[in-house]
N, C-alpha and C positions, 0 to 999 in steps of 0.2 A: 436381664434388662427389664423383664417384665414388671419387679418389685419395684425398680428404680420408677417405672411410668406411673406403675399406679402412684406410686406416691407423691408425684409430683398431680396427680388425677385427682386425688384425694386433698392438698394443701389446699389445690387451686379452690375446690369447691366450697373448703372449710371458709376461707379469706372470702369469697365472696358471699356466703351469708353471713359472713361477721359486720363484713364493709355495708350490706344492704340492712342490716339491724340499724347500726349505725346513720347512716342517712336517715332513715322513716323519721326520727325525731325532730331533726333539718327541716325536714320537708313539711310536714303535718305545721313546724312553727312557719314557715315560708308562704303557705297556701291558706293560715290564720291573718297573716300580714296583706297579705291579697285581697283577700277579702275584705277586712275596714278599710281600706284604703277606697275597693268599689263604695260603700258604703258611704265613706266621709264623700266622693265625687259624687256621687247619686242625689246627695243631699234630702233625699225626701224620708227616710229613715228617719225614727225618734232618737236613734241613738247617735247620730250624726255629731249633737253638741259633744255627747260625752266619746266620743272618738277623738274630735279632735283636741278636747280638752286633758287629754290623759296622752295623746302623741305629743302635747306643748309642753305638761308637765314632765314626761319620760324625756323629750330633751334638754329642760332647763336641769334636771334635779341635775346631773352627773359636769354642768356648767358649776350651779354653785356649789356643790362640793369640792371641786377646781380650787375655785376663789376664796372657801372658808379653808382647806388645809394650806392654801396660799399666805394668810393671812395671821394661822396661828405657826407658819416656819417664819414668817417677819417678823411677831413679835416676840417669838422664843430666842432668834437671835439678835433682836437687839437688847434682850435686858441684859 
């Protein structure tokens, strides 16, 4: 029984530094978002304009991509 424990002693530990590798990338990008966000709120930063000008751009780009591959399945089926 004692091979049996260990090895379940042993999965458990592997899986949790696999799953903690795994998050750090998560989080490091979550605590980047954090941060411009105080930044763009602070407003007293230089780089305030260019925060928010690059949060408008990063949600318009993936809008009209939307709307141009919208546009070229309209015109492929109608000719």
């Amino acid at each position: 029984m004692a091979t049996g424990s260990n090895a379940v002693r042993h999965a458990r530990a592997r899986y949790g530094r696999t799953a903690a590798r795994l998050r750090h990338p998560l989080r490091s990008i979550e605590s980047e978002a954090e941060h411009l966000h105080e930044v763009e709120r602070e407003g007293e930063s230089a780089e305030t304009p260019l925060v928010v000008l690059l949060g408008l751009i990063l949600f318009l780009i993936p809008i009209f991509l939307f709307l141009l591959v919208l546009a070229f399945a309209v015109y492929y089926l109608a000719r």
